[in-house]
C-alpha positions as a Python dict, from the first residue, in 0.01 Angstrom:
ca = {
    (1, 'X'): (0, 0, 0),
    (2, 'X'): (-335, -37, 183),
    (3, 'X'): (-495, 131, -76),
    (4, 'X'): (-372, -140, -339),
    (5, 'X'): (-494, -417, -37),
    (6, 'X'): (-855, -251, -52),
    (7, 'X'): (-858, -241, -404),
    (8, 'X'): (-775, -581, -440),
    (9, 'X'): (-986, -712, -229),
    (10, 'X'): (-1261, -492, -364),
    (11, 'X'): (-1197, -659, -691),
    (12, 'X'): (-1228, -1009, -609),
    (13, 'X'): (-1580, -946, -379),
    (14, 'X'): (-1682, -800, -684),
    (15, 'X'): (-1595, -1043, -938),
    (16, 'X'): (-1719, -1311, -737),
    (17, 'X'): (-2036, -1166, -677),
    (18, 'X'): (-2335, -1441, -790),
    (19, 'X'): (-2445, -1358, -1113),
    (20, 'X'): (-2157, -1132, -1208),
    (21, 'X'): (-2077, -1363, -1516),
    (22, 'X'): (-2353, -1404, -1651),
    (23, 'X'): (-2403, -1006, -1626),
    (24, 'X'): (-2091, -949, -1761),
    (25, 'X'): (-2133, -1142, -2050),
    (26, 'X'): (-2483, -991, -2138),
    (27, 'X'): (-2299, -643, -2071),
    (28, 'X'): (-2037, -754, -2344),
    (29, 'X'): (-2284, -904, -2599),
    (30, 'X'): (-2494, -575, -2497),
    (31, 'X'): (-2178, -355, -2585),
    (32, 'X'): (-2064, -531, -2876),
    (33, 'X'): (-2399, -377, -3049),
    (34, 'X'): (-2321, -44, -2941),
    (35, 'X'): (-1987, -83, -3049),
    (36, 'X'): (-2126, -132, -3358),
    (37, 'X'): (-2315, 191, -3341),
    (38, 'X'): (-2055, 390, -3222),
    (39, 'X'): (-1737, 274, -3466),
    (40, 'X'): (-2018, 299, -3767),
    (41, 'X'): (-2060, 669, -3690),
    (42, 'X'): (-1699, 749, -3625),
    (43, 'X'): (-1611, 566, -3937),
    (44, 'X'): (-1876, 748, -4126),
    (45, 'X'): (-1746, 1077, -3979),
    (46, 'X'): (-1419, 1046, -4044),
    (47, 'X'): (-1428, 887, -4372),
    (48, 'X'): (-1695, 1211, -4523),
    (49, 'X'): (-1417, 1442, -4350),
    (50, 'X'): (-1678, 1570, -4168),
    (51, 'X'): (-1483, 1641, -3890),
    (52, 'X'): (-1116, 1564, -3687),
    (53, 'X'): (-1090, 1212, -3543),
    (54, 'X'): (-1162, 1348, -3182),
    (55, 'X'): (-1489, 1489, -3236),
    (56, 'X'): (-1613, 1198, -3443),
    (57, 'X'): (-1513, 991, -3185),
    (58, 'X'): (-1739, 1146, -2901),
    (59, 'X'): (-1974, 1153, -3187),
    (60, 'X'): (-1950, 833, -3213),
    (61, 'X'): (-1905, 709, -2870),
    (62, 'X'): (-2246, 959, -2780),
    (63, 'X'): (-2445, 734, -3036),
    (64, 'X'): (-2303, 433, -2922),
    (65, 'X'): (-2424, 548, -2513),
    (66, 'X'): (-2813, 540, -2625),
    (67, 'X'): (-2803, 252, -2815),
    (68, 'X'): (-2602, 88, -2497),
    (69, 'X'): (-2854, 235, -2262),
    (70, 'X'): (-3146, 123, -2444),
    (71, 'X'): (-3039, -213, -2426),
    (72, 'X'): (-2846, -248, -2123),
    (73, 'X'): (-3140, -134, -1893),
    (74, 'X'): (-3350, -401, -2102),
    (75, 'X'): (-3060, -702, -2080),
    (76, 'X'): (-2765, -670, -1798),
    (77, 'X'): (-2935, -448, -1517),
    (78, 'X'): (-3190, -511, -1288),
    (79, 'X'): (-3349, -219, -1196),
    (80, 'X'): (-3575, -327, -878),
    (81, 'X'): (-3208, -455, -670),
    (82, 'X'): (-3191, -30, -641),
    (83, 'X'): (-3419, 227, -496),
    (84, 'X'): (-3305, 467, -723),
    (85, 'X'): (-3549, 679, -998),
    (86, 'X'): (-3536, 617, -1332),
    (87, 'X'): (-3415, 997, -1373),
    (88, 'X'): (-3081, 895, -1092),
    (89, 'X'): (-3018, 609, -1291),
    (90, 'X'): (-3022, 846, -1664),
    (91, 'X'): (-2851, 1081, -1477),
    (92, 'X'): (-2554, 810, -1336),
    (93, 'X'): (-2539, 655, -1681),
    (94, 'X'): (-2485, 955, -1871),
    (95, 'X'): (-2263, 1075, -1632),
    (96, 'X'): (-2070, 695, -1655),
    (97, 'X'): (-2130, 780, -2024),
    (98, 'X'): (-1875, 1105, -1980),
    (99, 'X'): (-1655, 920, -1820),
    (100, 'X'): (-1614, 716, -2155),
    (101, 'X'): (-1607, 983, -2375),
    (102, 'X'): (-1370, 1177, -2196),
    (103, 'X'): (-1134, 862, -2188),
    (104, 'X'): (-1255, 808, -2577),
    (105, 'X'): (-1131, 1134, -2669),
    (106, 'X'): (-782, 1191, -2502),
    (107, 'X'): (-691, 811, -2588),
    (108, 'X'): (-787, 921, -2955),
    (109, 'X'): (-632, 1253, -2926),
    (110, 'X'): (-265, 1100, -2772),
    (111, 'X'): (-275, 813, -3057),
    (112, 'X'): (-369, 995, -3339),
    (113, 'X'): (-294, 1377, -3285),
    (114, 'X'): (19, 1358, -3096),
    (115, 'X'): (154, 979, -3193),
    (116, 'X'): (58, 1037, -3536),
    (117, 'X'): (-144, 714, -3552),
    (118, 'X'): (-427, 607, -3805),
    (119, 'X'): (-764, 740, -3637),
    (120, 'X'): (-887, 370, -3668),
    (121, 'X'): (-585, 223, -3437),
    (122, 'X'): (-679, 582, -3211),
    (123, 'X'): (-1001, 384, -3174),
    (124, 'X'): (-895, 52, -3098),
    (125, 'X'): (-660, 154, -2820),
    (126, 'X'): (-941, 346, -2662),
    (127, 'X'): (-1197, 39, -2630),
    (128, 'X'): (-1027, -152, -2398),
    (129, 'X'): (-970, 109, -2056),
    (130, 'X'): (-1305, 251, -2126),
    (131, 'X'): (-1510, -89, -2166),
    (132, 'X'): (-1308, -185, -1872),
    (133, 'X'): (-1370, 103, -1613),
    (134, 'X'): (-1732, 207, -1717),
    (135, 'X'): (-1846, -141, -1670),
    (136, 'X'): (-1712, -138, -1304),
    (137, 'X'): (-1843, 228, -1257),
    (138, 'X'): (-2219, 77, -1398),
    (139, 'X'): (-2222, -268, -1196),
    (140, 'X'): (-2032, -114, -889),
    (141, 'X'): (-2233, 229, -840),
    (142, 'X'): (-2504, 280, -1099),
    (143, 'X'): (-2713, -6, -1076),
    (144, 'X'): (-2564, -178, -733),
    (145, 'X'): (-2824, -332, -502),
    (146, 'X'): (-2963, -95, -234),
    (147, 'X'): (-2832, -187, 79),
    (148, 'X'): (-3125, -239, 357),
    (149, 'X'): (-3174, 9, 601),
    (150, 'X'): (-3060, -60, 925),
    (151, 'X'): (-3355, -66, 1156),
    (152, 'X'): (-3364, 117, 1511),
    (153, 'X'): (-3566, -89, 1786),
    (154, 'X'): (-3637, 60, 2118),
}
C-alpha cells in the first residue's frame, strides 16, 4: 500500500506543478496534430492492404513521433529548465516514443487480432493509455527541470 501512497502523492505534486496546465494543454493541441499524422498513415496502410493492422499501426504511430517531436520541442518543452544534450533528450524521446509503440501495437494486436475488432476501434482503444503514460514519462523524466547541485562549503 505505500507504493499506491507514493504514487498518489507523486501524482498530485505533479499535477499541481505551476505551469502544468498550460503545458498540458499545448502537449494535447501539440498531439492532436500528430494524431493526425499518425491515424492518416495507419488509415492509408490499412486501407491499400499494404500491410496487417499491427504494423501499420507502429507505422503509423513512428510518423506520428517526428511530427510530435518536431513540434513538441518547439511548443510544450522548455529545453533550458534541463542540462541535458540535445542528443539525451532525442535519445529519451525516442525511447518514450517505444514506449508508445509498444503499447500501440499489443493494444491493436489484443483488439483486433485476438478480439476480432475493426482495426479502426484497435486504434481508438490504444490512444488513450499511451497519450496518458508517455505524457507523464516526457514531463516527469525527459524534459524535467535539472535539480541544482548541492554545493559543498568548507
Amino acid at each position: 500500500m505505500q507504493y499506491v501512497a507514493t504514487a498518489k502523492s507523486w501524482l498530485i505534486d505533479f499535477a499541481v506543478t505551476p505551469g502544468r496546465i498550460t503545458q498540458f494543454a499545448k502537449y494535447i493541441a501539440v498531439s492532436a496534430g500528430s494524431l493526425i499524422v499518425d491515424v492518416t498513415v495507419f488509415g492509408m496502410l490499412v486501407w491499400m492492404s499494404a500491410m496487417v493492422a499491427v504494423a501499420a499501426g507502429a507505422i503509423g504511430f513512428s510518423a506520428g513521433l517526428v511530427a510530435h517531436y518536431l513540434l513538441a520541442v518547439n511548443f510544450v518543452f522548455d529545453q533550458s529548465q534541463t542540462t541535458k544534450s540535445i542528443r539525451q533528450l532525442f535519445i529519451e524521446y525516442a525511447t518514450t516514443g517505444a514506449v508508445g509503440i509498444a503499447m500501440t501495437t499489443a493494444i491493436i494486436w489484443i483488439s483486433v487480432d485476438l478480439l476480432g475488432l475493426h482495426p479502426a476501434l484497435g486504434k481508438l482503444f490504444a490512444f488513450g493509455p499511451t497519450f496518458v503514460v508517455v505524457y507523464l514519462m516526457r514531463a516527469a523524466i525527459v524534459f524535467a527541470p535539472s535539480k541544482p547541485q548541492a554545493t559543498v562549503t568548507v
